[in-house]
N, C-alpha and C positions, 0 to 999 in steps of 0.2 A: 552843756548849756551854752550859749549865744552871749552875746554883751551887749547891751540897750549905750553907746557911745556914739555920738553925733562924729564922724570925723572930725581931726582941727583942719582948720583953715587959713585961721590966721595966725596960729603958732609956730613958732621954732621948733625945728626937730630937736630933738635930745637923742645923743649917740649912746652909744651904750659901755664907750670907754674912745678915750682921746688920749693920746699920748701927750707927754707936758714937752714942750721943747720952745726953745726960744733964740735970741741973738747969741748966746755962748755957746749953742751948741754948732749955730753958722759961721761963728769966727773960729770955733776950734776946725771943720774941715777947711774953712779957708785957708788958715795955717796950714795944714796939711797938701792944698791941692799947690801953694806957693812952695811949698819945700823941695816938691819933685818925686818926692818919695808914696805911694800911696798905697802902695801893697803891705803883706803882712811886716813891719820894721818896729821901729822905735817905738811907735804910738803902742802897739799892741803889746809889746814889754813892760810899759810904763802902766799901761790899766789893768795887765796880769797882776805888775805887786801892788795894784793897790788894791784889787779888788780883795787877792788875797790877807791883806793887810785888814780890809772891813771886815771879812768875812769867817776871820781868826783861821784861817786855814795856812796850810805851812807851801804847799805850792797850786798855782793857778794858771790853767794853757787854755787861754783863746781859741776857741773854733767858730767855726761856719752857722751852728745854730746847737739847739739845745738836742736836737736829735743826735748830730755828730758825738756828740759830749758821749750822751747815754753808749751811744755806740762805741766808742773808745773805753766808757768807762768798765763797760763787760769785759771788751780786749783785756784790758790791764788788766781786769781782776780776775784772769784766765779762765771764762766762762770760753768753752768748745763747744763745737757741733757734738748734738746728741744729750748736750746737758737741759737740763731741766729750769727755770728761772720764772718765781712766780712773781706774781706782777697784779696789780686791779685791773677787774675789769673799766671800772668806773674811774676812766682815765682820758685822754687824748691819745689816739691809735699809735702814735710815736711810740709811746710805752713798751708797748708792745713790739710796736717793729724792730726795733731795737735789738730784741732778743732773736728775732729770726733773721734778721742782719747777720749775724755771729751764727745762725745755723743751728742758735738754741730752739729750745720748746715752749710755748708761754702756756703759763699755768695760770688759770684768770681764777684768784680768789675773792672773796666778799668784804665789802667793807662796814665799817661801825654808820650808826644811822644818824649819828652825830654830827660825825667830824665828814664824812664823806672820805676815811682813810681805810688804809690798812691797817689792823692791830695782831700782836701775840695771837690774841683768837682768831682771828679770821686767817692769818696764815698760817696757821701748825694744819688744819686739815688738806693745806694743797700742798702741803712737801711730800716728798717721792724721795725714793733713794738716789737718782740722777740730780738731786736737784743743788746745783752749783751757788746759785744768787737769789736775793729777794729784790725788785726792786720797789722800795717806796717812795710814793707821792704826795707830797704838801699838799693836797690837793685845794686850787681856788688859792691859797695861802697859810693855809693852816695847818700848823704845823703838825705834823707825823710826832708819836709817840715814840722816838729814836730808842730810847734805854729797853724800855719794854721788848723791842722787836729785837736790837740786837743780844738781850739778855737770854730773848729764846736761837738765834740764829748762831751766835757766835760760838757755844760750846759742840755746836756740831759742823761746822768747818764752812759756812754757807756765808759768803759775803754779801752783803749789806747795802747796797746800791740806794743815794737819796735821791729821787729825782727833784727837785729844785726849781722847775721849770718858773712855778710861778709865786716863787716865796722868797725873792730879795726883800730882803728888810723886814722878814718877819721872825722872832725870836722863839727857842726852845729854851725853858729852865734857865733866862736869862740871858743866854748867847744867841748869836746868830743859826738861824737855821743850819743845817750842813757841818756845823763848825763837830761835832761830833764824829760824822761818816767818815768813814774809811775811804769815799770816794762819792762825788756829786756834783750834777748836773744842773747846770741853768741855764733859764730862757732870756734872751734881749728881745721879743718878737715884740712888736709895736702895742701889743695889749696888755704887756707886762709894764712894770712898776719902774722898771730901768728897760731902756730899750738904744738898742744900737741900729735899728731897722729891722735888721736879720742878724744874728749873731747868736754865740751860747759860748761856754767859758765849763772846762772843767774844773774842780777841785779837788788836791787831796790830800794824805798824811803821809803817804809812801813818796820818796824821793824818785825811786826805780819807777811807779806806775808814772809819774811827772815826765820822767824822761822817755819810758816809751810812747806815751801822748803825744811828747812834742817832735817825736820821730814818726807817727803813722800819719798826724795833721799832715804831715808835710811830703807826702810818697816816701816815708821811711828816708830820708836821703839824710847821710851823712853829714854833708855842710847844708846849714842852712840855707836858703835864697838870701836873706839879707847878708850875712856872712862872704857867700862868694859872691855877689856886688857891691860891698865894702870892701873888696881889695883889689888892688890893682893888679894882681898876680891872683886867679882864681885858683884853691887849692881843690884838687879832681874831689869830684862825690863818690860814694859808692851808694847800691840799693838795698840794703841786707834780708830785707823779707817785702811784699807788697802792701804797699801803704797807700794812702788815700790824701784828696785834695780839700780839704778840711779848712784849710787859713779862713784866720779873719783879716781886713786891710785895715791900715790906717785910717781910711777914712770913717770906720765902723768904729775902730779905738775912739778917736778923738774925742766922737760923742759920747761913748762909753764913759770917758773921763770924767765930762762938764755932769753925767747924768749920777753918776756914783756920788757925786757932789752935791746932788737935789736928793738923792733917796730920805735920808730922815726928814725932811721938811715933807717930802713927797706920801709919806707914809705918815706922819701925823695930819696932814690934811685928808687920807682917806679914812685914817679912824675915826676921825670927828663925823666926817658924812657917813660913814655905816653907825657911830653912835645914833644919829638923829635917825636913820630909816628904823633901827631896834626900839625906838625909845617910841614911833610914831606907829610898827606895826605890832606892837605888844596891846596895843588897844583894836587890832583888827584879826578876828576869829578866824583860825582856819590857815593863819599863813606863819608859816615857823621860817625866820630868819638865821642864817648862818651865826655863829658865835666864837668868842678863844677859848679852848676847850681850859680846863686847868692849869696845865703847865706851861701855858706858851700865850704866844700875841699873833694874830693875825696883821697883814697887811692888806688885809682886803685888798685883792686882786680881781677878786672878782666877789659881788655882796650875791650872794644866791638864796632863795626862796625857795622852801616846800612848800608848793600848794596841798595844804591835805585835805581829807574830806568832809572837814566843817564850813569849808569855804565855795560858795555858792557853784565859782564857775571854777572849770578845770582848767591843766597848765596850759593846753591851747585857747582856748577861750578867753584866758587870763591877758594870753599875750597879742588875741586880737584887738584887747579892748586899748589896752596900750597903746599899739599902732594905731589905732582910729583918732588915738590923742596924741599922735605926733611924737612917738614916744619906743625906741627903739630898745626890744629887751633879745635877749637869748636865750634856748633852753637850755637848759642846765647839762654836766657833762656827759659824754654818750656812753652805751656800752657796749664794750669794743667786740665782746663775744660775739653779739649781735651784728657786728656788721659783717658782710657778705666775705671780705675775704679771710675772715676769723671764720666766720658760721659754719664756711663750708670746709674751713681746712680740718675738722673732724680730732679738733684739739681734746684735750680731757678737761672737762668743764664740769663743776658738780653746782649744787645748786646755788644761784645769785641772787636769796631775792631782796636784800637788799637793794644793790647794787642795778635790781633792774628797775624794782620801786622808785631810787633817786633819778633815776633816768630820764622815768616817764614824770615826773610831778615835782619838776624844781625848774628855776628859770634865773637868770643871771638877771638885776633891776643895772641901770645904767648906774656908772660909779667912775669918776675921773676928778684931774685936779683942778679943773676950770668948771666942775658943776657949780652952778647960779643953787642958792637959796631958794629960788620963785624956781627954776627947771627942778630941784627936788622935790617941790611940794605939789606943785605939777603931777609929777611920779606918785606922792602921796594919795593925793587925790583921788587918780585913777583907783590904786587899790582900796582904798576905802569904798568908794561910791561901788566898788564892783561886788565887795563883799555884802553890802547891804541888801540882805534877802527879802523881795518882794511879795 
């Protein structure tokens, strides 16, 4: 169906997520670009312990993005070429690439209709005797049901991979997301809740996986770069296996810092705007909002919508109506099976239909910390008036 929406004219766009950043996070690279120093040093030391400090994890290594992470994180937890590593389909394709980085196999299982996760059920049918890793995803923010999955993964010798990408600041059974995992992945990407620009941060429990993270970040090299340019007598590197160029710089720390520092203020200002979009679409038929499943808190990273089929127009039509109001949304997350260089790599895929249903019929509404009042109800509006069948 169509959307009867006059184009705006004379409104503001409304983005669909805005990252919070302000003057502390331009005095913190200032400081930095005066230091002299701005490669991976001091700064990125300083926002490893503290992240790990937030995040109840025992160690924490800086990388390049959350990709890197995921990628390192398999390394450490000795996933090889030819192993098996299931994974959602209903993810960001990093997920997945991840595992074929390392020369694994991805195994795309189905997710619950809920949470838009992985659970115990949905991943006992994609294990295989090869199969090394599970990796799970918070997915949007929401937390993964950690106990459940490693209650089934862990007596059969299969490691646990959290992906994290977009769930700083959002809690399991009281703790921080991750703080559980054996090993987990986050995202700083400009859409996320904490952002460094481009950046990702490992975390983990194992002191060993910590230390070879913070040797393949860096081409596996012995001395550090900041190490042999703190001395004035450089002591020789050696390379012991090939390693990869991973760093995060200083300048990505700094903000890192000032932003760790906003996250709980940052994440109670999004659950108050995803309370009022739940408490505003609970009166409009046909559109089921994201929620915190029982055991945990969402950070709304992303507020997502099913459109189901009691509601007039579809997830395209939904979101043209939107844009004709000034009003910037996204579809909801993809599925990776489905795209072209999954499709055709002739993976072992059984059926998704969940995972293909949330695909086609959810949509991200706009959700940041500078949302206006008058720009949510804005948003409001549209859905409402779009849902009223003629």
């Amino acid at each position: 169906m169509t959307a009867d929406i006059a184009p705006a004219t004379d409104l503001g766009r409304i983005d669909v997520m805005r990252p919070w950043l302000g003057e502390e996070e331009v005095e913190a690279v200032a400081a930095v670009l005066r230091s002299g120093w701005v490669a991976q040093g001091p700064r990125v030391a300083e926002f490893e312990a503290a992240f790990a400090l937030s995040q109840h994890a025992r160690h924490a290594r800086a990388v390049s993005s959350c990709t890197t992470a995921l990628h390192l994180a398999l390394l450490t937890a000795g996933v090889q070429a030819g192993d098996d590593v299931v994974v959602p389909s209903f993810s960001f394709v990093a997920t997945a690439n991840a595992a074929t980085y390392v020369g694994a196999r991805p195994v795309f299982a189905d997710v619950d209709a809920t949470t838009g996760n992985l659970t115990a059920a949905t991943i006992e049918p994609a294990l295989t005797r090869s199969t090394r890793a599970v990796v799970v995803v918070d997915q949007g923010g929401v937390p993964v049901d950690l106990d459940e999955v490693r209650a089934l993964c862990d007596p059969l010798g299969i490691v646990v991979v959290e992906d994290t990408a977009c769930a700083a600041g959002s809690t399991y059974r009281g703790a921080p997301v991750g703080a559980g995992a054996e090993v987990a992945a986050w995202s700083f990407h400009p859409r996320k809740v904490l952002t460094t620009g481009e950046g990702g941060m490992l975390t983990t429990q194992h002191a060993a996986w910590a230390e070879r993270a913070r040797l393949l970040r860096e081409h596996a090299m012995s001395v550090s770069a900041a190490d042999r340019h703190a001395s004035l007598l450089a002591p020789p590197e050696q390379y012991t296996e090939v390693g990869f160029n991973f760093r995060m710089t200083d300048l990505q720390a700094a903000v890192g810092i000032v932003q760790l520092a906003r996250l709980p203020e940052v994440v109670r200002r999004r659950r108050e705007l995803a309370a009022t979009y739940a408490d505003a679409l609970a009166r409009v038929p046909g559109l089921r909002p994201v929620a915190d499943p029982a055991y945990g808190e969402s950070n709304f990273q992303s507020f997502w919508v099913e459109v189901e089929s009691g509601y007039p127009l579809d997830r395209e039509a939904l979101m043209a109506a939107l844009a004709a109001a000034g009003i910037s949304a996204r579809r909801g997350i993809m599925a990776i099976h489905r795209q072209p260089a999954y499709a055709r790599a002739g993976l072992r895929t059984g059926a998704l239909p969940v995972t293909e249903r949330l695909s086609d019929t959810t949509l991200i509404l706009p959700l940041f910390h500078e949302l206006g009042e008058d720009q949510q109800a804005r948003v409001v509006d549209v859905l409402r008036r779009s849902g009223r069948r003629t």
